[in-house]
mmJSON file of the N, C-alpha and C atoms, coordinates in Angstrom:
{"data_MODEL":{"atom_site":{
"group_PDB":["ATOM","ATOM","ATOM","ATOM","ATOM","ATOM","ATOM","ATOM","ATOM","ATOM","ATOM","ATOM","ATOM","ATOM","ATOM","ATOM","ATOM","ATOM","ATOM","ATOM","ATOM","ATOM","ATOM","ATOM","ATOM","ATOM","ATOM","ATOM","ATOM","ATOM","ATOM","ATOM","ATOM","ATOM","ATOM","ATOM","ATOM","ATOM","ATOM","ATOM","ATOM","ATOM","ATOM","ATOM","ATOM","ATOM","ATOM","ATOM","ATOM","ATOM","ATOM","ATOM","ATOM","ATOM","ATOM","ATOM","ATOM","ATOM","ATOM","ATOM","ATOM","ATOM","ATOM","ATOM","ATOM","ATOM","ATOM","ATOM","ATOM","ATOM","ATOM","ATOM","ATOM","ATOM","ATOM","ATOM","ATOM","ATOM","ATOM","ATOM","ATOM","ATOM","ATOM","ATOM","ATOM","ATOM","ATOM","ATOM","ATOM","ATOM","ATOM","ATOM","ATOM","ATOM","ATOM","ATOM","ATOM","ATOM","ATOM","ATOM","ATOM","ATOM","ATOM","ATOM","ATOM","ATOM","ATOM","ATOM","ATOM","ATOM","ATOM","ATOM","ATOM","ATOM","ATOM","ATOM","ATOM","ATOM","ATOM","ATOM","ATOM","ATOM","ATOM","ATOM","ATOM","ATOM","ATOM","ATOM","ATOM","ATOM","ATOM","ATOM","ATOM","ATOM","ATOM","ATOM","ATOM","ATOM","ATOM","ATOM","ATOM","ATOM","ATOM","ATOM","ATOM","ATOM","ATOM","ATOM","ATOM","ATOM","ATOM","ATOM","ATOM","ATOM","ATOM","ATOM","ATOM","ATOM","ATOM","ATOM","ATOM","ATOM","ATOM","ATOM","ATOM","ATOM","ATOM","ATOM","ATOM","ATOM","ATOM","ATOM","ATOM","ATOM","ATOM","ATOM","ATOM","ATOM","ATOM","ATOM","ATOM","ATOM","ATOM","ATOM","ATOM","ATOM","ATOM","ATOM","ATOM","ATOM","ATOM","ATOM","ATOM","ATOM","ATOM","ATOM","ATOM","ATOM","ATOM","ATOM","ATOM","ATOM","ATOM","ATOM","ATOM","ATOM","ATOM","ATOM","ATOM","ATOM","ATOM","ATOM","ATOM","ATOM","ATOM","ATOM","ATOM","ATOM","ATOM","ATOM","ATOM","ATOM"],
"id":[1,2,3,4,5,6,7,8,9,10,11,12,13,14,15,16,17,18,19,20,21,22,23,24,25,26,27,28,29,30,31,32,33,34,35,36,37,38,39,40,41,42,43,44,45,46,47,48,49,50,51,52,53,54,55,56,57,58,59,60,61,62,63,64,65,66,67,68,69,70,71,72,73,74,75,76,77,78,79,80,81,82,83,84,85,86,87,88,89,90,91,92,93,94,95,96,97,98,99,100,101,102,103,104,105,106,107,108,109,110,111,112,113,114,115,116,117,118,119,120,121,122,123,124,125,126,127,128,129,130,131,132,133,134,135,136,137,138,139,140,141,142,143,144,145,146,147,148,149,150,151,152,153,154,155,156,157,158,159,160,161,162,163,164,165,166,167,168,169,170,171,172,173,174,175,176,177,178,179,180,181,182,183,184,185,186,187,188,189,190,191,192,193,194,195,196,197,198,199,200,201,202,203,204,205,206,207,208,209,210,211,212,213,214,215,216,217,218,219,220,221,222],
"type_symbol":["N","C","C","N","C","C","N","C","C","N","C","C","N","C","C","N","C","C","N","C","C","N","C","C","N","C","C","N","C","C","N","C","C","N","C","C","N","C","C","N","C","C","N","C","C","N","C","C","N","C","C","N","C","C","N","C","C","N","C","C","N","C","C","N","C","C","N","C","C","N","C","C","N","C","C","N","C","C","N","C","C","N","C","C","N","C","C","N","C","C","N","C","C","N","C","C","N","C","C","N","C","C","N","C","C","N","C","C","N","C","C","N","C","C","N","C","C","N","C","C","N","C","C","N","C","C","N","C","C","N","C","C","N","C","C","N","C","C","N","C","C","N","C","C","N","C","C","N","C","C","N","C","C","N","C","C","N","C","C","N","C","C","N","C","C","N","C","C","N","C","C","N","C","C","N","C","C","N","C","C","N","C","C","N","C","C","N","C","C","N","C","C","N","C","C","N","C","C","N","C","C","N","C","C","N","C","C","N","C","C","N","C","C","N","C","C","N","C","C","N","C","C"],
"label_atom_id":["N","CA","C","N","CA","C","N","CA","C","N","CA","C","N","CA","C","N","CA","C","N","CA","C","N","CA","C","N","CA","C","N","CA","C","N","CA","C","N","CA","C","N","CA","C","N","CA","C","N","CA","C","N","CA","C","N","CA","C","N","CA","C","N","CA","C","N","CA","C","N","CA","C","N","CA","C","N","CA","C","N","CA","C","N","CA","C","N","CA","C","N","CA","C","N","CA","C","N","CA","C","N","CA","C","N","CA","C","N","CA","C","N","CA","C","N","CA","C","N","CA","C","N","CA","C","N","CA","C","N","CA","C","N","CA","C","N","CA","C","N","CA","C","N","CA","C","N","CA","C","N","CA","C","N","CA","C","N","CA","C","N","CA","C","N","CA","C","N","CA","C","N","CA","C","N","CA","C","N","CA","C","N","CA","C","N","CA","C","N","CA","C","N","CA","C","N","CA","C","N","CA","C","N","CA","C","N","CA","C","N","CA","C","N","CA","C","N","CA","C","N","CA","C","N","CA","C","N","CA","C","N","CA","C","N","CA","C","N","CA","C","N","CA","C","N","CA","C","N","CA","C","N","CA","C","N","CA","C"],
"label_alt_id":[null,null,null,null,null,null,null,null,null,null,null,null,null,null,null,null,null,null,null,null,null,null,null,null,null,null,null,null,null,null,null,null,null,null,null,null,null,null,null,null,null,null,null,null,null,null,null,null,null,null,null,null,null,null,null,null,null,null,null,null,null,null,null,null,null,null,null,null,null,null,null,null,null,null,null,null,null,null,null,null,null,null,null,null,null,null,null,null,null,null,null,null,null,null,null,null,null,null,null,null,null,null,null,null,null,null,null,null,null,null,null,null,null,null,null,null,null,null,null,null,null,null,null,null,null,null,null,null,null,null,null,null,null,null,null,null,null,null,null,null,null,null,null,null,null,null,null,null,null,null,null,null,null,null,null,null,null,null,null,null,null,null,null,null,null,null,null,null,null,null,null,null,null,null,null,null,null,null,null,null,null,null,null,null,null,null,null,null,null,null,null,null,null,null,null,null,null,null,null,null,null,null,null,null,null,null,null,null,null,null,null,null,null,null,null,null,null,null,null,null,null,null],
"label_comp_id":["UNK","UNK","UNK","UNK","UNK","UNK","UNK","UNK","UNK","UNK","UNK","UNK","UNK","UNK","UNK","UNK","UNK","UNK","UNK","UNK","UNK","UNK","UNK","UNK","UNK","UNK","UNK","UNK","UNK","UNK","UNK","UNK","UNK","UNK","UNK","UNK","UNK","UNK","UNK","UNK","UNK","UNK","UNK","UNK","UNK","UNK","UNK","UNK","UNK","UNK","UNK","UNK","UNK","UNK","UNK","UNK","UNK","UNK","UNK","UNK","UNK","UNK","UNK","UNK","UNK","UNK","UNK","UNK","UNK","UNK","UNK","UNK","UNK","UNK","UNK","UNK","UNK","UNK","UNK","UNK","UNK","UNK","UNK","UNK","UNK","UNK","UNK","UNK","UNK","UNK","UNK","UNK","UNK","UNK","UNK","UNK","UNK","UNK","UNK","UNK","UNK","UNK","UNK","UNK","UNK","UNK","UNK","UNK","UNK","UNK","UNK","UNK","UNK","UNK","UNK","UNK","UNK","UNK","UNK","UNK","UNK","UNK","UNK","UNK","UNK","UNK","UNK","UNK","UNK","UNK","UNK","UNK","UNK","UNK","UNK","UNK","UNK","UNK","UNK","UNK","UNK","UNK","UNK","UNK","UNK","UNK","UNK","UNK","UNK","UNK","UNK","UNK","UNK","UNK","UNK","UNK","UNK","UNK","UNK","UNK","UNK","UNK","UNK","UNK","UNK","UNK","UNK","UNK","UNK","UNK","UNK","UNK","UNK","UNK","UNK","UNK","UNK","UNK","UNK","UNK","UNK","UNK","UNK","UNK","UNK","UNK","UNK","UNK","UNK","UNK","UNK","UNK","UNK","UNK","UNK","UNK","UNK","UNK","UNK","UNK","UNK","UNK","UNK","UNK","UNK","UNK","UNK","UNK","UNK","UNK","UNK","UNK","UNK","UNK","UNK","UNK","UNK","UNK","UNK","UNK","UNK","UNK"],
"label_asym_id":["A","A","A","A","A","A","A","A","A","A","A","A","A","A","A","A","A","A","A","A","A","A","A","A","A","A","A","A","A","A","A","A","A","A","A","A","A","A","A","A","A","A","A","A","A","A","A","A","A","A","A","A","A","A","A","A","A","A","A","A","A","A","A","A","A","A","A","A","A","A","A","A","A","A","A","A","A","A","A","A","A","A","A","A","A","A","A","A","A","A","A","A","A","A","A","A","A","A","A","A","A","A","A","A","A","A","A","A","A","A","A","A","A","A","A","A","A","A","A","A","A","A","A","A","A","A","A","A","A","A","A","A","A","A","A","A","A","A","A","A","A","A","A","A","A","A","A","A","A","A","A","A","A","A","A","A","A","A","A","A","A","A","A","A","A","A","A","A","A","A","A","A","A","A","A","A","A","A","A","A","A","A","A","A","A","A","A","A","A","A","A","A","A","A","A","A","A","A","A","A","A","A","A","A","A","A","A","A","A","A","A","A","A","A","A","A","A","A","A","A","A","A"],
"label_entity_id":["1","1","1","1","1","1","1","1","1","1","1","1","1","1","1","1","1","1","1","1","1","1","1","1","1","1","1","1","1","1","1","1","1","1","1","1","1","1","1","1","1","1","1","1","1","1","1","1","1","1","1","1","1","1","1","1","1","1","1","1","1","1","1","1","1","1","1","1","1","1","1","1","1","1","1","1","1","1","1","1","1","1","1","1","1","1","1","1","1","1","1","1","1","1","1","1","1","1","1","1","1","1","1","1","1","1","1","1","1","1","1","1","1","1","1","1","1","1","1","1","1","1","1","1","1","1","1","1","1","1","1","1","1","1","1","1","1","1","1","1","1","1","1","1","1","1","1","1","1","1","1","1","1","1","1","1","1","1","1","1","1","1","1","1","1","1","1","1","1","1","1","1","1","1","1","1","1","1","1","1","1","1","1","1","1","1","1","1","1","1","1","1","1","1","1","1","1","1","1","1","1","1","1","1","1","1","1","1","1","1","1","1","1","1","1","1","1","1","1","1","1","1"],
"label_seq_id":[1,1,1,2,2,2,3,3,3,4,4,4,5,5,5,6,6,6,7,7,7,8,8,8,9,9,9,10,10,10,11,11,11,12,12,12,13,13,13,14,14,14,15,15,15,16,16,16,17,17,17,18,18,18,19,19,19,20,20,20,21,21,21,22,22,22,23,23,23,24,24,24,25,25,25,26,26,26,27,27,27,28,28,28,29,29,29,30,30,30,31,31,31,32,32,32,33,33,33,34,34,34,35,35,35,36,36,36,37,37,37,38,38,38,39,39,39,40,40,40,41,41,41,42,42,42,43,43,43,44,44,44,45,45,45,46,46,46,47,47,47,48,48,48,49,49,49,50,50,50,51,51,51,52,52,52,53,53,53,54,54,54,55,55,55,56,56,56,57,57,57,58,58,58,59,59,59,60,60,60,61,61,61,62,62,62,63,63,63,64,64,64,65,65,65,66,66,66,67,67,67,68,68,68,69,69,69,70,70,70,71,71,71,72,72,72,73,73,73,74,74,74],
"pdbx_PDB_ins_code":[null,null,null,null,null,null,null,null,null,null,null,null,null,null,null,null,null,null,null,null,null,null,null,null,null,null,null,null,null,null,null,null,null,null,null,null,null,null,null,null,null,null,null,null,null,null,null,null,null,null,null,null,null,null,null,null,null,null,null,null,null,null,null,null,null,null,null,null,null,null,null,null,null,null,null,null,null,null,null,null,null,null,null,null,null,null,null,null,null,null,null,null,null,null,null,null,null,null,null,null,null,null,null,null,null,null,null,null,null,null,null,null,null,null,null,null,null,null,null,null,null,null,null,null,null,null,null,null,null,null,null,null,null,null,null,null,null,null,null,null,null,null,null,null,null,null,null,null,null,null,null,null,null,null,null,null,null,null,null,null,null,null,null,null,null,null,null,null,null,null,null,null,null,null,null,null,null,null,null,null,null,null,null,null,null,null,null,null,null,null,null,null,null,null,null,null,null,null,null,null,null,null,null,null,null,null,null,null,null,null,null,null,null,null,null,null,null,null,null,null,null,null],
"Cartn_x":[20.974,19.893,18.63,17.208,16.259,15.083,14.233,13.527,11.582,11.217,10.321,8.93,8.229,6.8,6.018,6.63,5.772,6.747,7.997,8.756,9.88,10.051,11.287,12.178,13.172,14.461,15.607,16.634,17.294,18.875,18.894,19.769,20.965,22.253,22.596,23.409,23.498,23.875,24.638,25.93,27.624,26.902,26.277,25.689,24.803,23.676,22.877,23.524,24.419,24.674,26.196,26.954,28.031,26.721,25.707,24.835,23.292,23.734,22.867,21.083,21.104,19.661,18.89,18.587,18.095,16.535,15.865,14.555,14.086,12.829,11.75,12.466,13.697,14.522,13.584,13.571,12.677,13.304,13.369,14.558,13.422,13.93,13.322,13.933,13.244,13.717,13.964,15.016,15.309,16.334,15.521,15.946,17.022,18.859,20.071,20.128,20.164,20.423,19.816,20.599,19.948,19.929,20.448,20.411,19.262,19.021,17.978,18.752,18.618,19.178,18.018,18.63,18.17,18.305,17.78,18.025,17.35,18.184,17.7,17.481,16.069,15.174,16.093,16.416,16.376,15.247,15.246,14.383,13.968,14.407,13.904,12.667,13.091,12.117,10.977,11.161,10.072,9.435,9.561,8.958,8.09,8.849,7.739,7.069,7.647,6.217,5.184,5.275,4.49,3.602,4.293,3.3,2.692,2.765,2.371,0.793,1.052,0.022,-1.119,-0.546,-1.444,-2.256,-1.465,-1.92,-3.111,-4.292,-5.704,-6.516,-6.059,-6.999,-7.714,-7.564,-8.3,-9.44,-10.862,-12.242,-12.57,-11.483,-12.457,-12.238,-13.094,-12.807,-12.544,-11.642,-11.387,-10.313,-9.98,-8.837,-7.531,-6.649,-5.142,-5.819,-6.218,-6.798,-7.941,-8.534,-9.874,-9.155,-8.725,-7.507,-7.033,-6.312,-5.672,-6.239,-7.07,-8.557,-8.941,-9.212,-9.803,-8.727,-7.499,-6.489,-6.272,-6.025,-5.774,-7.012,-8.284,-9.384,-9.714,-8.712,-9.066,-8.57],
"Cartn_y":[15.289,14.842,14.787,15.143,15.171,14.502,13.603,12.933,14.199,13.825,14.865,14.338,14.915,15.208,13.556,13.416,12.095,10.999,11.141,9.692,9.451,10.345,10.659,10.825,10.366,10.686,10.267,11.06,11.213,10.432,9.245,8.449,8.898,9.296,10.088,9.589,10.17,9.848,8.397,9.066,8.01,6.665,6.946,5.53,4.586,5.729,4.779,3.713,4.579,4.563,3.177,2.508,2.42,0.745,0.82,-0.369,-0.834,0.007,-0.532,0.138,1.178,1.74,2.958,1.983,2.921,2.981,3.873,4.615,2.943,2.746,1.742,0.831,0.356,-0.956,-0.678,-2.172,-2.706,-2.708,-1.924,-2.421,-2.795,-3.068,-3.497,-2.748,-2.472,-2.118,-2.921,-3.415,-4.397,-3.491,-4.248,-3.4,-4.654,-4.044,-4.88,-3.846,-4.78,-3.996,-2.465,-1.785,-0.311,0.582,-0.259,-0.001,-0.057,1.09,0.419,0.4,-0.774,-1.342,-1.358,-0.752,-1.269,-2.161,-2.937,-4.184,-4.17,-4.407,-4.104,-5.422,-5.458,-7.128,-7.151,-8.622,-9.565,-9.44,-9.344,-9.686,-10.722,-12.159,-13.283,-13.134,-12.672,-12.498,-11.454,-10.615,-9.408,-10.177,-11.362,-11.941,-13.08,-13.595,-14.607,-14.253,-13.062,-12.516,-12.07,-11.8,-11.403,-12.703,-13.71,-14.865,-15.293,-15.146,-15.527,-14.179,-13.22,-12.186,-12.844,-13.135,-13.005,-14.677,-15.416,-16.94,-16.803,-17.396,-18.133,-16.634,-15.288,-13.807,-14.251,-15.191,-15.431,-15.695,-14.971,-15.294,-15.602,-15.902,-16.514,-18.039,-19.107,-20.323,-20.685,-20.301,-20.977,-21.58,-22.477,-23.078,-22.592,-22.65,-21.776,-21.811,-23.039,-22.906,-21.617,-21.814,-20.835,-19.092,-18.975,-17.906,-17.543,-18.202,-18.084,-17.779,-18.266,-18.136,-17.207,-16.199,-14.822,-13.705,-14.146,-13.105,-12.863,-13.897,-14.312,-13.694,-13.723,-13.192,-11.701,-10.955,-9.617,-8.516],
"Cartn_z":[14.221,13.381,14.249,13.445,14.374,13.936,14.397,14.082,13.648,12.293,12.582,13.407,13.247,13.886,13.416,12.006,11.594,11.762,13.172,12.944,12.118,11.293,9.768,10.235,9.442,10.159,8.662,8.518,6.982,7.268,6.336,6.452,5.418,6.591,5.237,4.065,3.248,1.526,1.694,2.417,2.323,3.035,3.822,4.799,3.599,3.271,2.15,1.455,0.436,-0.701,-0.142,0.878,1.353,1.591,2.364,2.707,1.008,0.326,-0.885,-0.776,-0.08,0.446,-0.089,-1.323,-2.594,-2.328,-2.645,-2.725,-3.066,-1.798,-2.509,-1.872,-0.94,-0.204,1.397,1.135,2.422,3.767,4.809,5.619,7.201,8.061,9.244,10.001,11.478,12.511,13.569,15.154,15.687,17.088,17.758,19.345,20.454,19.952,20.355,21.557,22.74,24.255,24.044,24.156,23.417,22.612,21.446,20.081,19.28,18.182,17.254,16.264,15.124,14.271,12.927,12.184,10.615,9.859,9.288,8.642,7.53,6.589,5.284,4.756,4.365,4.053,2.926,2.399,1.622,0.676,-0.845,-1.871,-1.344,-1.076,-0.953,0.29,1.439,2.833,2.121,1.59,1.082,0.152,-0.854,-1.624,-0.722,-0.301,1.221,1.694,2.2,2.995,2.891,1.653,0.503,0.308,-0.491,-0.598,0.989,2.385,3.059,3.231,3.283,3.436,2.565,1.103,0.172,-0.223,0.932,1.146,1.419,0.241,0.974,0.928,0.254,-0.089,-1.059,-2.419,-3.462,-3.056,-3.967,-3.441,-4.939,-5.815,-7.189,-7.008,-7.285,-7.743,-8.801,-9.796,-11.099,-10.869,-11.85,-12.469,-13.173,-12.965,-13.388,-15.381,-15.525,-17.162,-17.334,-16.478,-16.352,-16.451,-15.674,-15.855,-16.757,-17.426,-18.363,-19.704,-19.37,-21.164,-21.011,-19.701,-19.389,-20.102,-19.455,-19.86,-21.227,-21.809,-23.264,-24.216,-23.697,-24.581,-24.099,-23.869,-23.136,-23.94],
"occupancy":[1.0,1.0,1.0,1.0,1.0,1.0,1.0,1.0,1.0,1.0,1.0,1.0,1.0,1.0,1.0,1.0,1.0,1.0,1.0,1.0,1.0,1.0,1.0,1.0,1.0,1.0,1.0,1.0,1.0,1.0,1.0,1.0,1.0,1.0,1.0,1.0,1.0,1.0,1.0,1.0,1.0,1.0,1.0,1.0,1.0,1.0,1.0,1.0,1.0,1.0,1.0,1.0,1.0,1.0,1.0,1.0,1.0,1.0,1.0,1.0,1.0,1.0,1.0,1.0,1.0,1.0,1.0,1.0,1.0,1.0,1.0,1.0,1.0,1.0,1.0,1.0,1.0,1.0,1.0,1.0,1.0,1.0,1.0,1.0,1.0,1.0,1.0,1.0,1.0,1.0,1.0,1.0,1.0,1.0,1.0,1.0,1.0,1.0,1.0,1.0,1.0,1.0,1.0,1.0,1.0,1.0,1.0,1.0,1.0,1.0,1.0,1.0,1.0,1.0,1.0,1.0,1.0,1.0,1.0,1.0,1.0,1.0,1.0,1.0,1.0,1.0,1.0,1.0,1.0,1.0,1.0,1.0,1.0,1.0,1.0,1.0,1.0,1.0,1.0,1.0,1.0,1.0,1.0,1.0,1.0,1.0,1.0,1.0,1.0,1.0,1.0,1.0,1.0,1.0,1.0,1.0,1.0,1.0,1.0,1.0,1.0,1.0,1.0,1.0,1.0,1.0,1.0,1.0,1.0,1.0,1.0,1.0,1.0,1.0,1.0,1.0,1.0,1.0,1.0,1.0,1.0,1.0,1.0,1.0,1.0,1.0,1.0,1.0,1.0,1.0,1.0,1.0,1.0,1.0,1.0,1.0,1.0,1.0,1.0,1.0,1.0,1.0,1.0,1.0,1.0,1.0,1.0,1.0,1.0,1.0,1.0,1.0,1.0,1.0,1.0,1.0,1.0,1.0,1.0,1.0,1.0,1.0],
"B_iso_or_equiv":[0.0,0.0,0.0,0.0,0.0,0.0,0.0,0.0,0.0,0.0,0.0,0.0,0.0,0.0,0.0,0.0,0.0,0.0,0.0,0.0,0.0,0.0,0.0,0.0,0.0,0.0,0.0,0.0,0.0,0.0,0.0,0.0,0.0,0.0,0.0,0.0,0.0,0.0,0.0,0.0,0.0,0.0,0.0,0.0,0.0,0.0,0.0,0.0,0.0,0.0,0.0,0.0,0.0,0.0,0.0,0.0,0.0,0.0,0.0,0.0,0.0,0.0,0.0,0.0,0.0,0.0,0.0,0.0,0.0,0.0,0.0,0.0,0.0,0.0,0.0,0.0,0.0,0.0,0.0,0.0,0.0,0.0,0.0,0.0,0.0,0.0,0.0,0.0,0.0,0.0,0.0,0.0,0.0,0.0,0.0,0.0,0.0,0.0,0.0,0.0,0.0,0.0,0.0,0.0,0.0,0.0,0.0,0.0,0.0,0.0,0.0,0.0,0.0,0.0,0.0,0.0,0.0,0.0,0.0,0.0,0.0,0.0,0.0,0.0,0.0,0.0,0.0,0.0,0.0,0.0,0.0,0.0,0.0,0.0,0.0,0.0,0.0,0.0,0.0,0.0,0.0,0.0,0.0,0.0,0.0,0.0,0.0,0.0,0.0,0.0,0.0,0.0,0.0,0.0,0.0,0.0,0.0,0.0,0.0,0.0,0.0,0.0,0.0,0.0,0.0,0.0,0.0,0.0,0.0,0.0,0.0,0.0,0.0,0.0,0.0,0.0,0.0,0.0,0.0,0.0,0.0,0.0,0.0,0.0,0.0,0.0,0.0,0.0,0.0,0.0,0.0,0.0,0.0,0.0,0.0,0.0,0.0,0.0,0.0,0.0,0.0,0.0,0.0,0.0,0.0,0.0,0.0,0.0,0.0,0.0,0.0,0.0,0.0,0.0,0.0,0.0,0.0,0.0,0.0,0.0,0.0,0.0],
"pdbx_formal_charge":[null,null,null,null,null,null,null,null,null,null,null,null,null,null,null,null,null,null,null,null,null,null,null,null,null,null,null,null,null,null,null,null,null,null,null,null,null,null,null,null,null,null,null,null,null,null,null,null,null,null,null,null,null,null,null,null,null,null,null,null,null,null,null,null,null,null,null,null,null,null,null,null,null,null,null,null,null,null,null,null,null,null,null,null,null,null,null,null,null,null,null,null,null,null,null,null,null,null,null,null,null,null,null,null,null,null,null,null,null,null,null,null,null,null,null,null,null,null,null,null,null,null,null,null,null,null,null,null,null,null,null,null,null,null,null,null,null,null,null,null,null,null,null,null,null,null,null,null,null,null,null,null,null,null,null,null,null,null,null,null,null,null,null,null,null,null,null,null,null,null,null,null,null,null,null,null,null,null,null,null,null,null,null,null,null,null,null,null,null,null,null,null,null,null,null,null,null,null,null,null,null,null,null,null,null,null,null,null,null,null,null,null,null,null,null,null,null,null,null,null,null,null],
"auth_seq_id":[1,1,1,2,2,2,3,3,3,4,4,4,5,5,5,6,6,6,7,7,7,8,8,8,9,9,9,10,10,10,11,11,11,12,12,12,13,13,13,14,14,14,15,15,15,16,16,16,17,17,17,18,18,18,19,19,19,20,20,20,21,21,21,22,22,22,23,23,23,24,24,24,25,25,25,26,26,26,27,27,27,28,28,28,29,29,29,30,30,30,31,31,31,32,32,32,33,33,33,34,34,34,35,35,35,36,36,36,37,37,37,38,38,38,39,39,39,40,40,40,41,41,41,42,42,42,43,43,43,44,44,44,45,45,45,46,46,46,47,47,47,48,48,48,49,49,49,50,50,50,51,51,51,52,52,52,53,53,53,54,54,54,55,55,55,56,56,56,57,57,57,58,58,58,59,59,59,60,60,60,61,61,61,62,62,62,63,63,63,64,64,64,65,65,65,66,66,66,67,67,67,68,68,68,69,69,69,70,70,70,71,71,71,72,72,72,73,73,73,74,74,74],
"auth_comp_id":["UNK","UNK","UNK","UNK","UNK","UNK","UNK","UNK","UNK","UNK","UNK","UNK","UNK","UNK","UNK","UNK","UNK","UNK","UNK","UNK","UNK","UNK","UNK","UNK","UNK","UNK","UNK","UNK","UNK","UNK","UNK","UNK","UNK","UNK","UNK","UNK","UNK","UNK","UNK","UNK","UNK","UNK","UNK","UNK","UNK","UNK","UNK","UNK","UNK","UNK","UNK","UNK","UNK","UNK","UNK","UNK","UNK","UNK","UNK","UNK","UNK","UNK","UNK","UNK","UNK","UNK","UNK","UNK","UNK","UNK","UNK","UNK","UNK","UNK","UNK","UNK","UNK","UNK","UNK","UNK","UNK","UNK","UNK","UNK","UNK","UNK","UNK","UNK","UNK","UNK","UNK","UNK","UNK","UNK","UNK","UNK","UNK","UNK","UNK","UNK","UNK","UNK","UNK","UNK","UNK","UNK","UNK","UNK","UNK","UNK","UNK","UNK","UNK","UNK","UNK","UNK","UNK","UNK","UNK","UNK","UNK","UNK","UNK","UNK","UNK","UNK","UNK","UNK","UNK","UNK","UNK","UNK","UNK","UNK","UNK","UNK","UNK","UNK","UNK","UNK","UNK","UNK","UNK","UNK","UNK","UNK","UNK","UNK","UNK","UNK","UNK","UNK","UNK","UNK","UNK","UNK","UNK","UNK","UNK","UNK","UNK","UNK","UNK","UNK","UNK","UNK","UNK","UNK","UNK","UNK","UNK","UNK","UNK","UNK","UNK","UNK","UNK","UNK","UNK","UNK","UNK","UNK","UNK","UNK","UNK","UNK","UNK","UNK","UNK","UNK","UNK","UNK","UNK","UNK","UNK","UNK","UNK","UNK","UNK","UNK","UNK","UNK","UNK","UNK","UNK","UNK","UNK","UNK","UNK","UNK","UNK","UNK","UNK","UNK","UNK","UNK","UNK","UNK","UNK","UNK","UNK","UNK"],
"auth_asym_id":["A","A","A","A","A","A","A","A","A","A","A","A","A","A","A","A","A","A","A","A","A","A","A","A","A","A","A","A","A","A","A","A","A","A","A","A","A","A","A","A","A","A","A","A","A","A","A","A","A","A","A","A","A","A","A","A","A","A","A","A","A","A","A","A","A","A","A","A","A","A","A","A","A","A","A","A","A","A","A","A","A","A","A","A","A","A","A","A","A","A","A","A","A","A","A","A","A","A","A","A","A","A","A","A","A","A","A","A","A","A","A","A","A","A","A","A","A","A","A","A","A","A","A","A","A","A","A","A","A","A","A","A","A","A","A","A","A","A","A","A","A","A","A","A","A","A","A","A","A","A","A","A","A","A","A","A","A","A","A","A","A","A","A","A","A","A","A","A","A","A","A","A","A","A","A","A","A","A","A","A","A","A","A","A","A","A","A","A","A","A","A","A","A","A","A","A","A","A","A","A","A","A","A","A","A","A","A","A","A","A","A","A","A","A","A","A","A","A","A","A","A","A"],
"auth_atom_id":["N","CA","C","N","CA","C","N","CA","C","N","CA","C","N","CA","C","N","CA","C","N","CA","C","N","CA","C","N","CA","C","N","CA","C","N","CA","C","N","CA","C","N","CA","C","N","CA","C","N","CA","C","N","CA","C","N","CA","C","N","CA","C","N","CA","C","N","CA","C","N","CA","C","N","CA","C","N","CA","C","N","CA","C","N","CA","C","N","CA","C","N","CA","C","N","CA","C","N","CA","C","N","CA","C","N","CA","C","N","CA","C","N","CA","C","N","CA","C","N","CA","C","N","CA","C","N","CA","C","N","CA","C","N","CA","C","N","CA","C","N","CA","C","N","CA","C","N","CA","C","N","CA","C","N","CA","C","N","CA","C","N","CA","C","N","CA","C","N","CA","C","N","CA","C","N","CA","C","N","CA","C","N","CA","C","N","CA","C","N","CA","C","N","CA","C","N","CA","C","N","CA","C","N","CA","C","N","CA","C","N","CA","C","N","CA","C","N","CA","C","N","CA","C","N","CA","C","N","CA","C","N","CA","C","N","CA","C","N","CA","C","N","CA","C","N","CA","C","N","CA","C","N","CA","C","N","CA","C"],
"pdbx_PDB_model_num":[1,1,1,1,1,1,1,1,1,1,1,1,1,1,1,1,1,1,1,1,1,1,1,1,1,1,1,1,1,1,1,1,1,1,1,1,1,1,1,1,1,1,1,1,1,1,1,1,1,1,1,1,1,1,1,1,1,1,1,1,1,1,1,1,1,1,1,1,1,1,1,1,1,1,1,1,1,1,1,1,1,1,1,1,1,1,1,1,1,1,1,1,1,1,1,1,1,1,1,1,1,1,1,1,1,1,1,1,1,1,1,1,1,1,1,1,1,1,1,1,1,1,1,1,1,1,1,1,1,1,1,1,1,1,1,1,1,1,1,1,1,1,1,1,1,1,1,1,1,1,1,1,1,1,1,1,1,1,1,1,1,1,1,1,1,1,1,1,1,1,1,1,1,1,1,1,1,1,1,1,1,1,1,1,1,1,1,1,1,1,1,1,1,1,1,1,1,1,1,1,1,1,1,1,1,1,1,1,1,1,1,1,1,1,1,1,1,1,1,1,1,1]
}}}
C-alpha cells in the first residue's frame, strides 16, 4: 500500500467495514512506541468538541426569546 502525494492512504474494505468506518466517521491519529494508530472518535467527543470550538463565536446579543421570534416570522 502506498501513501499518495496528498498523504492518502486506502483503508481496506474488510478492515473498514469489521471497525464501523463508514464515509464521513471521525477518526484520530496517535503515535504507540512506533506505531501509528487510528482511533475512531466517539459521536459524544466529536459533539464536545464541537461545542468547545464553537464556545463564546456568537457576535449577536439577543435572547434565546429574541431568536426564536426571528425564526418563527421567517
Amino acid at each position: 500500500m502506498r501513501i499518495t502525494s496528498k498523504g492518502q492512504v486506502t483503508i481496506p474494505q474488510d478492515i473498514r467495514a469489521r471497525f464501523g468506518l463508514f464515509p464521513e466517521t471521525e477518526v484520530e491519529f496517535d503515535v504507540v512506541n512506533s506505531m501509528i494508530v487510528i482511533i475512531k472518535v466517539s459521536g459524544h467527543k466529536r459533539s464536545t468538541d464541537l461545542i468547545q470550538r464553537m464556545t463564546g463565536k456568537a457576535t449577536v446579543n439577543m435572547s434565546t426569546d429574541e431568536i426564536m421570534e426571528l425564526t418563527r416570522n421567517s
